[in-house]
N, C-alpha and C positions, 0 to 999 in steps of 0.2 A: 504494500500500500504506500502511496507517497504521500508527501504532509500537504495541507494545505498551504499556498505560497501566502506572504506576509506582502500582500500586494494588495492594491485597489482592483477588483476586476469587473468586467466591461459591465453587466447588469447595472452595477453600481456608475460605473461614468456615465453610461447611456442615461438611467436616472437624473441622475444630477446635472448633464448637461441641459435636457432637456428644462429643467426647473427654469437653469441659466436662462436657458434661449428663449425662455417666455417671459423670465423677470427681465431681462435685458430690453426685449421690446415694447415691455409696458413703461419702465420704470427709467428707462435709457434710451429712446428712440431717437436715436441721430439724425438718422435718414428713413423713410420710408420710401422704399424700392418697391415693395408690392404693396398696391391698394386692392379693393372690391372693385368689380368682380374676380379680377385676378388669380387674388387670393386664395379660393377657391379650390385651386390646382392644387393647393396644399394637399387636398383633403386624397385625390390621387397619387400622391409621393407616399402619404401616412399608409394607404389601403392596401398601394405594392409592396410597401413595406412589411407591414403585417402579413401578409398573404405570404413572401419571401420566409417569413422567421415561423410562420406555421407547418410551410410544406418541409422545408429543414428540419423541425422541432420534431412532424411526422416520421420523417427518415431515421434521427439519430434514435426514437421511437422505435422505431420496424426493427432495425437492425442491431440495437440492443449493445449499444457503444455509447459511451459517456461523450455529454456533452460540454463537459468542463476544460477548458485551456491548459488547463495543469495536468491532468490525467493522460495516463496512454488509452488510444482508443483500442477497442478491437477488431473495429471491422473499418476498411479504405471505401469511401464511399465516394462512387465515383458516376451514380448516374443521377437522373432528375436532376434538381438543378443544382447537382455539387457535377452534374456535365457542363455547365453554362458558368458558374465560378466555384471556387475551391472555399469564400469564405461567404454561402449566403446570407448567413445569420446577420454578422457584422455589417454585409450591405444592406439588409432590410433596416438597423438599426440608423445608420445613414441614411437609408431615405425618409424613416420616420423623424427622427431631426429636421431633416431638409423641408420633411413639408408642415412642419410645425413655425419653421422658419419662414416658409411661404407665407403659412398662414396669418403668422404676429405682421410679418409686413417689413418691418426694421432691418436696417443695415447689420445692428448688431447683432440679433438674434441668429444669422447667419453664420458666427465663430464655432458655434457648439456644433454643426455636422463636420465642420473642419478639423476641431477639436477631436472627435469621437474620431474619425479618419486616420488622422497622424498618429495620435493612441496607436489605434490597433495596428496600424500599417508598420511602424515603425516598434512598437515593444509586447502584442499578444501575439501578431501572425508569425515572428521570427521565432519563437518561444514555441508554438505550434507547429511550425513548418520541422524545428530542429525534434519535435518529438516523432513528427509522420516520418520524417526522415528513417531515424533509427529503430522504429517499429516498422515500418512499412519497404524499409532499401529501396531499390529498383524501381521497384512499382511506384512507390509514391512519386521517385526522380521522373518518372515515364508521365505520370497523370501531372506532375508541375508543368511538362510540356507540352502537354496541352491546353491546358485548363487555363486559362487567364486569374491573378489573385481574386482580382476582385470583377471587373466585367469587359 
């Protein structure tokens, strides 16, 4: 069994970003880049978002492999839509920011899917990639060249 790491992980930033990105556009609005009806579109980025982290949530589901950043998985999951990207979770959590950000309107509320992005891009998927890696050899190296990180 391995420990839990002594890290913030992403549940928790996707959380907290999102607080941001709504306090920042009520309470911070610099700019307003998107108005009504615009807006709107937000509610499309939240809905593929959600639908992204459901069908994934289904798969590590079926296949009966943890779904925690820290864990070794047990099964390389590599069709539906971990054939279309390797991190869907993490991008559905991005497009939910994004359209949360749509939706406040504000320039600043915009920081938090950026925020959530570079996160994971830069210190959960290399943490990840280095665990598929040494559970999975070959075959994961093989599915990286295919599979785009992210889309």
């Amino acid at each position: 069994m391995q420990p839990k790491p002594k890290t913030v992980l992403p549940p928790l930033w996707a959380v907290v970003l999102l607080l941001i990105s709504i306090g920042l556009g009520r309470y911070l609005p610099i700019l307003e880049v998107v108005s009504p009806p615009f807006s709107r579109f937000g509610f499309l980025s939240i809905g593929l978002g959600t639908a992204l982290n459901f069908w994934a949530f289904v798969l590590f589901c079926n296949h009966r492999t943890t779904i925690k950043p820290y864990k070794e998985p047990s099964t390389l999951m590599t069709t539906g839509i971990f054939g279309i990207t390797r991190n869907p979770i993490y991008l559905g959590v991005v497009l939910i920011l994004l359209g949360v950000s749509i939706r406040v309107g504000a320039v600043t509320s915009f920081i938090s899917p950026l925020v959530f992005f570079l996160v994971c891009d830069r210190r959960f998927i290399p943490l990840e990639e280095g665990i598929m890696e040494r559970v999975f050899g070959k075959a994961y190296i093989e599915y990286k060249e295919k599979v785009r990180r992210w889309i």
